[in-house]
VEXDREN-2710 file (C-alpha; in Angstrom, 1 decimal):
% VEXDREN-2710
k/r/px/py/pz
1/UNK/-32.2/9.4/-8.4
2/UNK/-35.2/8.6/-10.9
3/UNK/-38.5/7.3/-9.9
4/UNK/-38.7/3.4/-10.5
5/UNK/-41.4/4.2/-12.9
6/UNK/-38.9/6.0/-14.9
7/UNK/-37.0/3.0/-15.2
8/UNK/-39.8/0.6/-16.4
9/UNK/-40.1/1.7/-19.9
10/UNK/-36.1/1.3/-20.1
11/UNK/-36.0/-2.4/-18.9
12/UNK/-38.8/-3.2/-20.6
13/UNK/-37.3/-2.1/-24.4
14/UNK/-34.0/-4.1/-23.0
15/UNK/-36.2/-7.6/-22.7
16/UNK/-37.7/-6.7/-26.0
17/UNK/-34.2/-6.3/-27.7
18/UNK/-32.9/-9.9/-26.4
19/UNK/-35.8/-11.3/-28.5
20/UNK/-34.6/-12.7/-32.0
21/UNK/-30.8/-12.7/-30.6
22/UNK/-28.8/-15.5/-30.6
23/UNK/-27.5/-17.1/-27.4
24/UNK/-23.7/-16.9/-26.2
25/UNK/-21.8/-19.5/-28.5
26/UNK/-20.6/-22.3/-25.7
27/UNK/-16.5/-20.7/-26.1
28/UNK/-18.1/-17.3/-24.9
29/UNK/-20.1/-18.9/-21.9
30/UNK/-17.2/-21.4/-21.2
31/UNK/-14.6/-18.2/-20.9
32/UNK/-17.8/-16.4/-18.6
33/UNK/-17.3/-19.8/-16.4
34/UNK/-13.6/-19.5/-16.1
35/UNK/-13.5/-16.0/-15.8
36/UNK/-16.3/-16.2/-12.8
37/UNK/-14.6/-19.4/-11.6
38/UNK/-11.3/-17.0/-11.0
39/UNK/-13.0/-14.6/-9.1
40/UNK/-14.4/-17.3/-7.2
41/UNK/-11.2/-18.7/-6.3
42/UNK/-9.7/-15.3/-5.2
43/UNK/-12.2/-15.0/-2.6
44/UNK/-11.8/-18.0/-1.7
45/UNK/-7.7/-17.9/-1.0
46/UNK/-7.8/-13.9/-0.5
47/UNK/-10.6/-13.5/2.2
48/UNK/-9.1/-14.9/5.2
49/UNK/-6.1/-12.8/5.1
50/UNK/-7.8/-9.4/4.9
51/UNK/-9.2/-7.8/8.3
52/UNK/-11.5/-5.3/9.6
53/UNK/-9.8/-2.4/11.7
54/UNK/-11.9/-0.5/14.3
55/UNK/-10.3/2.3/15.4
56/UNK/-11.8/4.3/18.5
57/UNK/-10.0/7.7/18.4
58/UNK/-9.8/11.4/19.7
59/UNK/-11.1/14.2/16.8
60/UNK/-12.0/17.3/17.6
61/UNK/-16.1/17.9/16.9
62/UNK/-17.4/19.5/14.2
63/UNK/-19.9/21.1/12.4
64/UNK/-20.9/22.8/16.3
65/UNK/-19.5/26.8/16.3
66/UNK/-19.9/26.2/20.3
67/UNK/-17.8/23.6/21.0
68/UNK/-14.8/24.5/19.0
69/UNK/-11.8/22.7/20.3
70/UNK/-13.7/19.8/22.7
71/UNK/-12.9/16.7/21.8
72/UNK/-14.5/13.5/21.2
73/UNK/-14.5/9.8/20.9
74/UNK/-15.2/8.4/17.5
75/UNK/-15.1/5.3/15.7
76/UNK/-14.2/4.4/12.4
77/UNK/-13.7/1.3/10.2
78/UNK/-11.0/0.3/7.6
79/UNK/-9.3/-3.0/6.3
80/UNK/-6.0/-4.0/6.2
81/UNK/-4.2/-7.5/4.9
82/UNK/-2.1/-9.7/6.9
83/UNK/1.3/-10.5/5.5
84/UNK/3.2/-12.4/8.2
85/UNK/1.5/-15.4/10.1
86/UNK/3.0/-13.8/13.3
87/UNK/0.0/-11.5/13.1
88/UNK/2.0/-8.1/11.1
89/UNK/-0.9/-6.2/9.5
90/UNK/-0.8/-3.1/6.6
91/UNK/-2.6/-0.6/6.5
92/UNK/-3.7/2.7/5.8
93/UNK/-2.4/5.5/8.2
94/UNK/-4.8/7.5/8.4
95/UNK/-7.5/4.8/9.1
96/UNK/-5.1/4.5/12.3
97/UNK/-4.2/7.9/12.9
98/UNK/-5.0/9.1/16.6
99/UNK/-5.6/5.8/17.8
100/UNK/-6.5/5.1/21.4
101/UNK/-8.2/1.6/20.9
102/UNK/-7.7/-0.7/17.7
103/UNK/-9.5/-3.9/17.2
104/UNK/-8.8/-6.1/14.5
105/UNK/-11.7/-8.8/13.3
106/UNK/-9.7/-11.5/12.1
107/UNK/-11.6/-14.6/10.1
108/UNK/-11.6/-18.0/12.0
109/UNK/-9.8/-20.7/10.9
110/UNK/-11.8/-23.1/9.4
111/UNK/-14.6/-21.1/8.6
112/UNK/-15.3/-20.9/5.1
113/UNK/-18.6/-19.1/5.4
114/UNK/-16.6/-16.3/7.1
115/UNK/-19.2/-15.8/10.0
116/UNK/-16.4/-16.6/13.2
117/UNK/-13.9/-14.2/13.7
118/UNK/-11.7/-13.5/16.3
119/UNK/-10.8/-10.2/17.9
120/UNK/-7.6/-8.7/18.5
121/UNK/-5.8/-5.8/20.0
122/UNK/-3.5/-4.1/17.3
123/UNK/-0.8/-2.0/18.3
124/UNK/1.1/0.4/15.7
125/UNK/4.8/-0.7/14.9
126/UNK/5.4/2.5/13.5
127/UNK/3.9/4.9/10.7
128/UNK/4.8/6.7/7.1
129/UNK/2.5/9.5/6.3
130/UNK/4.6/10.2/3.2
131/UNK/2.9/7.0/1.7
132/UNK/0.1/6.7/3.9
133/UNK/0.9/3.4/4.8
134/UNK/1.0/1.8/8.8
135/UNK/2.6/-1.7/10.2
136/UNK/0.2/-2.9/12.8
137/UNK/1.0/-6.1/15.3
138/UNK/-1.3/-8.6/16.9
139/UNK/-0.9/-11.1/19.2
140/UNK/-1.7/-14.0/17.0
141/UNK/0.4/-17.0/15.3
142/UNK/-0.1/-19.1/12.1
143/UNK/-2.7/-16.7/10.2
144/UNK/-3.3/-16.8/6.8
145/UNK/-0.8/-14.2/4.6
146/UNK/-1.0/-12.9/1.4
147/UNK/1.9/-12.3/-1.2
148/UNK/3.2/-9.0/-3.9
149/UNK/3.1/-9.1/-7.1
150/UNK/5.3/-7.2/-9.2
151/UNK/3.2/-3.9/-9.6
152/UNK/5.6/-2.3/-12.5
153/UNK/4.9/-5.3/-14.8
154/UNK/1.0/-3.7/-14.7
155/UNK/-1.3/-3.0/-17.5
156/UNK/-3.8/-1.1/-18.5
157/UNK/-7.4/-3.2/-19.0
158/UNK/-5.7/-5.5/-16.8
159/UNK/-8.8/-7.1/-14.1
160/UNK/-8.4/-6.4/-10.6
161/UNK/-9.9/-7.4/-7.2
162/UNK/-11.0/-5.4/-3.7
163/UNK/-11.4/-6.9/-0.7
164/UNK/-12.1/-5.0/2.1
165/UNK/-14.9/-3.5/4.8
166/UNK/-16.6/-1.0/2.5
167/UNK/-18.9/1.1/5.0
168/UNK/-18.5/-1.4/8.1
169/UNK/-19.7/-4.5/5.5
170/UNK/-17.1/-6.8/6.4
171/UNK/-15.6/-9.1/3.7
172/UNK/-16.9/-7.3/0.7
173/UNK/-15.0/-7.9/-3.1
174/UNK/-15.3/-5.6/-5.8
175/UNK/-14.1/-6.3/-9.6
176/UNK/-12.5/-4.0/-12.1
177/UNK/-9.7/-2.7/-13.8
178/UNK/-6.8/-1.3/-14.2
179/UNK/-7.6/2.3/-15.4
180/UNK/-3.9/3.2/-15.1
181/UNK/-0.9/1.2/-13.9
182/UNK/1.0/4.5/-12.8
183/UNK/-0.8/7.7/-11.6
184/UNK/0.8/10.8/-10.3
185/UNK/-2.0/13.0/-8.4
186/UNK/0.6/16.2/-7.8
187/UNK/3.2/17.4/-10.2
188/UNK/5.0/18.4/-6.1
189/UNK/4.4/15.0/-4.7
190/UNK/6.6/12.5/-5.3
191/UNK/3.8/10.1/-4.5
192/UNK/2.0/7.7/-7.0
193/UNK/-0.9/5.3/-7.3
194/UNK/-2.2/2.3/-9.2
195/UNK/-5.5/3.5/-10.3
196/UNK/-9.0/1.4/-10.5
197/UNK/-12.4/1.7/-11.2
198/UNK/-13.0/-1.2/-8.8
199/UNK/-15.5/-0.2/-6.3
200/UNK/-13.9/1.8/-3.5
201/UNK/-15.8/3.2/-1.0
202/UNK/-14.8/4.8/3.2
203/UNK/-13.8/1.3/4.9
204/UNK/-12.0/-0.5/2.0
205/UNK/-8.9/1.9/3.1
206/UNK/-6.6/-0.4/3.9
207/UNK/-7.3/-3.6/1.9
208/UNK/-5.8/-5.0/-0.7
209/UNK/-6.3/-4.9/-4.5
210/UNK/-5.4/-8.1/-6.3
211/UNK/-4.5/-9.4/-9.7
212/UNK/-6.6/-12.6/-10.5
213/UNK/-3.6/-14.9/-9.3
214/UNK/-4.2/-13.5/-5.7
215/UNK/-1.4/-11.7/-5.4
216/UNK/-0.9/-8.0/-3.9
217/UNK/-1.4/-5.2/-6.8
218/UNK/-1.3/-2.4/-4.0
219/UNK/-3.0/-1.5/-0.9
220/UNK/-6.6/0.6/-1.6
221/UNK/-6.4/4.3/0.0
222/UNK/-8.5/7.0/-1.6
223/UNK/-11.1/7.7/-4.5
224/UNK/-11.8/11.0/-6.6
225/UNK/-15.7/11.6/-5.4
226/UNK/-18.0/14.4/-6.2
227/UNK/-20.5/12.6/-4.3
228/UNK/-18.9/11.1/-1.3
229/UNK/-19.2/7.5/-2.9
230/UNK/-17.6/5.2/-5.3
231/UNK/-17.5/7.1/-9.1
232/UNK/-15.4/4.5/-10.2
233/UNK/-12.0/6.7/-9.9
234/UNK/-10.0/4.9/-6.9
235/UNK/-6.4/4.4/-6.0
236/UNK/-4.4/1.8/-4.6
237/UNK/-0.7/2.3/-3.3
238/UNK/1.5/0.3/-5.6
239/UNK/2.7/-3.6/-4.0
240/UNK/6.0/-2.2/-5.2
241/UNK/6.0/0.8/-2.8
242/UNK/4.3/-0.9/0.3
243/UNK/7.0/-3.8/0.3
244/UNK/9.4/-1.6/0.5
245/UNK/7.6/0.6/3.7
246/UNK/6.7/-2.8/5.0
247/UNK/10.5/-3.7/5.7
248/UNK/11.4/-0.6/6.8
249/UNK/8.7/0.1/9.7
250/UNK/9.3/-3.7/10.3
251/UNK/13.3/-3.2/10.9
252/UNK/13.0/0.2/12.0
253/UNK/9.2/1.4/13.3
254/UNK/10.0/4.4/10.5
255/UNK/11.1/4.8/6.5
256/UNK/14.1/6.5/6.0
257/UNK/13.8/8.3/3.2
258/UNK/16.6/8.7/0.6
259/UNK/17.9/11.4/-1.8
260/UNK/20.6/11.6/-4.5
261/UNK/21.1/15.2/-4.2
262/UNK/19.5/16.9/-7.7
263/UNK/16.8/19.1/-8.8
264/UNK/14.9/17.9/-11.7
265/UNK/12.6/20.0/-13.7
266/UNK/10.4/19.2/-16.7
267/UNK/12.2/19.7/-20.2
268/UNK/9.9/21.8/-22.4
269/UNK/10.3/22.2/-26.1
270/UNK/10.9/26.2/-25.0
271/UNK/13.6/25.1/-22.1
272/UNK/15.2/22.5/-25.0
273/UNK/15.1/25.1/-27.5
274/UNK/16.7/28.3/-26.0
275/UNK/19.4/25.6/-24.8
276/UNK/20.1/24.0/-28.3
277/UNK/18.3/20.6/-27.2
278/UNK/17.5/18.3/-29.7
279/UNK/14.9/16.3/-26.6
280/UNK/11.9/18.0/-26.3
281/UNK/11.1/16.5/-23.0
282/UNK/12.0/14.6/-20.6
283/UNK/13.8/15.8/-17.1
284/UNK/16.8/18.0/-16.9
285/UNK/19.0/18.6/-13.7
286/UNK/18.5/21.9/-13.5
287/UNK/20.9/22.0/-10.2
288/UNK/23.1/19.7/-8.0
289/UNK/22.9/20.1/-4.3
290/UNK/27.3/20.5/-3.3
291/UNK/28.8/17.6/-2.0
292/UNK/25.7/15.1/-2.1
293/UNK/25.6/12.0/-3.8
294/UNK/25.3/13.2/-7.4
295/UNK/28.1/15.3/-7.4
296/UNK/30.1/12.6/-5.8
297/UNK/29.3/10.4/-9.0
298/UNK/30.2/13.2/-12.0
299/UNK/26.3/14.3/-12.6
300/UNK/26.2/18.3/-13.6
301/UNK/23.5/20.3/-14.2
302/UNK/22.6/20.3/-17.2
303/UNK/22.3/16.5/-17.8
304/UNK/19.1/14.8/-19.4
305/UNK/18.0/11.8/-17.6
306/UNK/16.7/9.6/-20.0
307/UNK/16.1/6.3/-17.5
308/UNK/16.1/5.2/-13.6
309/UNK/17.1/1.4/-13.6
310/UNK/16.6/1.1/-17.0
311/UNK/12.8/2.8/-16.5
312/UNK/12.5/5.4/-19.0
313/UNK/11.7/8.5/-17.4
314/UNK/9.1/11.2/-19.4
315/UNK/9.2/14.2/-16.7
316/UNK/10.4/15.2/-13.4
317/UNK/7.9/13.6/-11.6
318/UNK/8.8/10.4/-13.0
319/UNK/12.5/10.8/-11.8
320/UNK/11.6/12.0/-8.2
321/UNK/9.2/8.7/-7.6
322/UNK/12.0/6.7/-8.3
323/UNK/14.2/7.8/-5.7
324/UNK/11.0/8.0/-3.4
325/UNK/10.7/4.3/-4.0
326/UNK/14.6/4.1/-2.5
327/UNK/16.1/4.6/1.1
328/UNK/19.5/5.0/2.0
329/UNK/21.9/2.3/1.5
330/UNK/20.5/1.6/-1.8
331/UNK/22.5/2.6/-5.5
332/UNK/20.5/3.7/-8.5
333/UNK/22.1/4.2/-12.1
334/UNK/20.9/6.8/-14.0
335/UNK/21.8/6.7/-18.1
336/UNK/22.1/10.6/-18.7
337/UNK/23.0/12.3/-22.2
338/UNK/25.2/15.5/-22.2
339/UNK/26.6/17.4/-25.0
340/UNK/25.2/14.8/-27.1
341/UNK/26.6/11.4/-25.4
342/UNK/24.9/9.2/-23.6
343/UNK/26.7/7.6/-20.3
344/UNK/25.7/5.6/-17.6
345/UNK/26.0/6.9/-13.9
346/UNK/25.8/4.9/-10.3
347/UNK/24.4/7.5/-7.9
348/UNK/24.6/6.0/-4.1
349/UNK/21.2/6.9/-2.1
350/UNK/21.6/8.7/0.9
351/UNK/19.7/9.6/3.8
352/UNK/17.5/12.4/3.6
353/UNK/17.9/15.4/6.1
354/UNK/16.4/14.7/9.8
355/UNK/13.1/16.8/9.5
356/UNK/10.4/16.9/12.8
357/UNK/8.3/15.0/11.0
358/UNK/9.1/11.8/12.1
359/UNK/9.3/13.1/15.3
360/UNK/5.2/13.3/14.8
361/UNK/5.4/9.5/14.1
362/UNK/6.7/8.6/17.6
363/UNK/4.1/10.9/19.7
364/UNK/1.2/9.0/17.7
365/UNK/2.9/5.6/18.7
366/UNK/3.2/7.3/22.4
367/UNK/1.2/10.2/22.9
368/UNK/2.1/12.3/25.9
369/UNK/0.5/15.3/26.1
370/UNK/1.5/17.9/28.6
371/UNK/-1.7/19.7/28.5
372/UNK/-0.4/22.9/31.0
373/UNK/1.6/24.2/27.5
374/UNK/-0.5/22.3/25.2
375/UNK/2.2/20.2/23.3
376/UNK/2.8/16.9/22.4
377/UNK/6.2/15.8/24.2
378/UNK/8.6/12.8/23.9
379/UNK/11.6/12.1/26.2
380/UNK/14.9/13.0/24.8
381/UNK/16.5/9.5/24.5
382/UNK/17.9/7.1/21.5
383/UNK/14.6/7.1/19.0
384/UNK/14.3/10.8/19.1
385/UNK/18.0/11.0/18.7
386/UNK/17.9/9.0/15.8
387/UNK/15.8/11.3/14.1
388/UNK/17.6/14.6/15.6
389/UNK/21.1/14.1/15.1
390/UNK/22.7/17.1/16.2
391/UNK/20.8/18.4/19.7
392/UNK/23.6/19.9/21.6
393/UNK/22.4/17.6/25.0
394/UNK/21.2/14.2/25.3
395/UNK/18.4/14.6/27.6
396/UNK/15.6/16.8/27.6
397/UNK/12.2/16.8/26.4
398/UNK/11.1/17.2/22.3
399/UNK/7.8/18.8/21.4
400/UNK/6.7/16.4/18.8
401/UNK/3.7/17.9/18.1
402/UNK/1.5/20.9/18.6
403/UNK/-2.6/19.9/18.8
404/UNK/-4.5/22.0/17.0
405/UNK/-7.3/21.5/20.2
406/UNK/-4.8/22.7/22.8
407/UNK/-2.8/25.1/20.6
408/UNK/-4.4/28.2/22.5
409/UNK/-2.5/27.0/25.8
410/UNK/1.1/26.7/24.1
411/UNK/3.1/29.1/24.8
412/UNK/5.0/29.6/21.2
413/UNK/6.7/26.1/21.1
414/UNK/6.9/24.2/17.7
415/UNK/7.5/21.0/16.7
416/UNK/11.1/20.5/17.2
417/UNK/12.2/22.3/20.0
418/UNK/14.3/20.8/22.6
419/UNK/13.5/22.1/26.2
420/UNK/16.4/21.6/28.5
421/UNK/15.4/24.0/31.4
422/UNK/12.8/25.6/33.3
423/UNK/13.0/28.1/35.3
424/UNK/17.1/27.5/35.4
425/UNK/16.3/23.7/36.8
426/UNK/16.6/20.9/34.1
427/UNK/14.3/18.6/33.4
428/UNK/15.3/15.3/31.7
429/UNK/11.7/13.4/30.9
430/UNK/8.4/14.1/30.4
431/UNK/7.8/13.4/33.5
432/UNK/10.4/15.8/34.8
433/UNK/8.3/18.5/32.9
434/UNK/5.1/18.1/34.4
435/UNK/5.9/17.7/37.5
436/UNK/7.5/20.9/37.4
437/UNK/5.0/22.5/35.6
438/UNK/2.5/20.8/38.2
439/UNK/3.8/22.8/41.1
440/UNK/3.3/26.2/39.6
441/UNK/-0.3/28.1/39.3
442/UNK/-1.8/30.1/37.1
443/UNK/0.0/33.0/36.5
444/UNK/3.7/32.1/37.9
445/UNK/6.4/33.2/35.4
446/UNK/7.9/30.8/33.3
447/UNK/11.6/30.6/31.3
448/UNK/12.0/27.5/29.0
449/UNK/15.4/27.3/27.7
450/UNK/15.1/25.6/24.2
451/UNK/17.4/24.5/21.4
452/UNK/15.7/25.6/18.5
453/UNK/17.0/24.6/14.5
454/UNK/20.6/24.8/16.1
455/UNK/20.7/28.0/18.4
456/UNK/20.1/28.0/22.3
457/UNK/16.6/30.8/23.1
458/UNK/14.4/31.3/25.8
459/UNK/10.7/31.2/25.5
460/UNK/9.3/33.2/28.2
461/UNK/5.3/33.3/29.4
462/UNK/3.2/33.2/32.1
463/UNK/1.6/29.6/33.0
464/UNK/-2.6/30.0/32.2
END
């Protein structure tokens, strides 16, 4: 940073340039008012319904070559926005990820000022890391909510508001713009954000970003930074996404994620060429998966997608974050050209395949780690089955996750595996597990037998 001295000659040359310069005509400092009254107003309605998270949590240390592994208790701050007066909270996951203690700051009723809050213990409904988003409950009634706008009817200039903690300062706003109504960070990801050159900085994860009307634009979550602060490049989950997440980890604690069953790649003028083509881009099907939804409604490969719901689509990505925005149940029509017609096709959305993934989601609403083998375990019962559909037995214990910490004591279990024996005896909990695991020592022989991606194995070691 300069000097201030370096700075004086500067300001001084500025005061000097004001001289001889006409004042604001009274239309310019009358649309200044409104403009400032607006913001005011925001703040106002807005405030009250955004919260400070406190999150104590387990991380492992760093930065210390000696203690590689230990683990510690740290704490972390993040926002979130209240959208039910029955005290259901969005946030960020990863500003709750680990969790042992949360404590949400809420503003007092009747407290303009903002200086009375009252605390509250938050406890996770349930978690999608494809989005980054987490449904957090309190025990609290008749709180102050905040609404969605529509987040596709965006623009570019448009003026945007953060609220949130930035840095632990509780109740801080921010004003900008919308540097881009859609942004796709990775061609791979499917993932998209609204992004802002409203101040973001660690502790507004979490908290909204509004339009001027008060309404939802999306929920703040990362910033490009070379130097750890704001550079005026942040991102905000689009309202249109987290409504959508919001009702599902409401109804369901997880998002079920839907697919329509085809592989789009971007058409180059190359690609469009060598096939006769008159588009020279836009997203092909370059494959249908056999007997998935497309199939079932007449798409081949080889058909241009021109729009999603009557959203043109430019490229691949565009076509994969339209599904993403989708779960299972729902229809979306695709208008296609082939051999030089255009048609119109209703393509159901279906369930995408059970992966261990949201297995991970459960153990970090329930942790249970069964440190002798250095996994994170759940209880084979009715959530875990809903996720892992086809496990030969219905009880049993699921390693949900393997801690990177305690990964030197597992014996070669991954997330996934189903352990219905040990040592020929089954077990049918968690509990069941460790007990049995507690009456061994060091050294005893032991023979898991695991269901692993279909097929019945033992994994055989001796207990450290």
């Amino acid at each position: 940073m300069k000097p201030f001295w370096c700075l004086v000659p500067v300001l001084f040359l500025d005061v000097l340039s004001g001289f001889g310069q006409a004042p604001p005509s009274r239309g310019a400092a009358r649309t200044l008012t409104d403009l400032s009254s607006a913001v005011e107003s925001v703040a106002k309605s807005a405030s009250p319904s955004v919260v400070q998270i406190t999150v104590r949590a387990l991380a492992p240390l760093e930065d210390d070559e000696t203690r590689t592994g230990f683990l510690a208790n740290q704490q972390a701050t993040g926002s979130g926005v209240i959208l039910d007066p029955e005290g259901y909270i969005i946030t960020n996951n990863h500003v709750v990820d680990n969790a042992l203690k949360i404590d949400i700051s809420v503003a007092a009723a009747n407290q303009p000022d903002g200086d009375d809050h009252q605390h509250y213990v938050g406890k996770i409904v349930g978690v999608d890391r494809d989005s980054d988003l987490a449904l957090i409950k309190i025990d609290a009634k008749n709180l102050p909510t905040l609404s969605f706008c529509d987040s596709g009817q965006l623009k570019q200039g448009q003026l945007v508001i953060a609220v949130g903690s930035p840095l632990g300062l509780e109740n801080t706003l921010t004003v900008g713009y919308v540097s881009a109504p859609v942004r796709h960070l990775r061609a791979d990801q499917p993932m998209f954000y609204v992004q802002t050159d409203a101040a973001i900085n660690p502790g507004n994860s979490g908290g909204p970003l509004l339009d001027t009307s008060g309404q939802i634009v999306g929920i703040n979550t990362l910033i490009l930074t070379q130097s750890g602060g704001s550079e005026g490049i942040g991102f905000a989950i689009p309202a249109s996404v987290v409504q959508r997440v919001y009702k599902e980890l409401r109804a369901n604690g997880r998002v079920r994620r839907g697919v329509i069953g085809v592989v789009p790649q971007d058409l180059t003028p190359t690609l469009a060429s060598a096939l006769g083509l008159q588009h020279h881009s836009g997203a092909i099907l370059s494959d249908i998966v056999p007997h998935g939804a497309a199939e079932a409604a007449g798409l081949a490969p080889g058909d241009i997608v021109l729009s999603v719901d009557g959203k043109p689509i430019k490229a691949a990505r565009q076509l994969t974050a339209a599904v993403f925005q989708h779960t299972s149940g729902d229809q979306v029509t695709l208008e296609i050209e082939r051999g030089g017609q255009r048609m119109q096709k209703t393509v159901a959305v279906l369930e995408a395949p059970n992966s261990p993934g949201g297995l991970n989601e459960l153990a970090h609403r329930n942790p249970h780690l069964v440190r002798q083998i250095g996994i994170l375990a759940l209880t084979l019962d009715e959530h875990v089955t809903d996720i892992m559909t086809d496990l030969r037995r219905l009880s049993g214990v699921v390693v949900a996750a393997v801690p990177l910490e305690f990964a030197a004591l597992n014996p070669g279990l991954v997330t996934g595996d189903a352990i219905y024996e040990v040592n020929g005896s089954r077990v049918a909990s968690v509990e069941d597990l460790e007990k049995t695991l507690a009456a061994k020592k060091p050294g005893d022989p032991i023979a898991m037998q695991v269901e692993r991606s279909g097929r019945l194995i033992y994994v055989a070691f001796e207990l450290q």
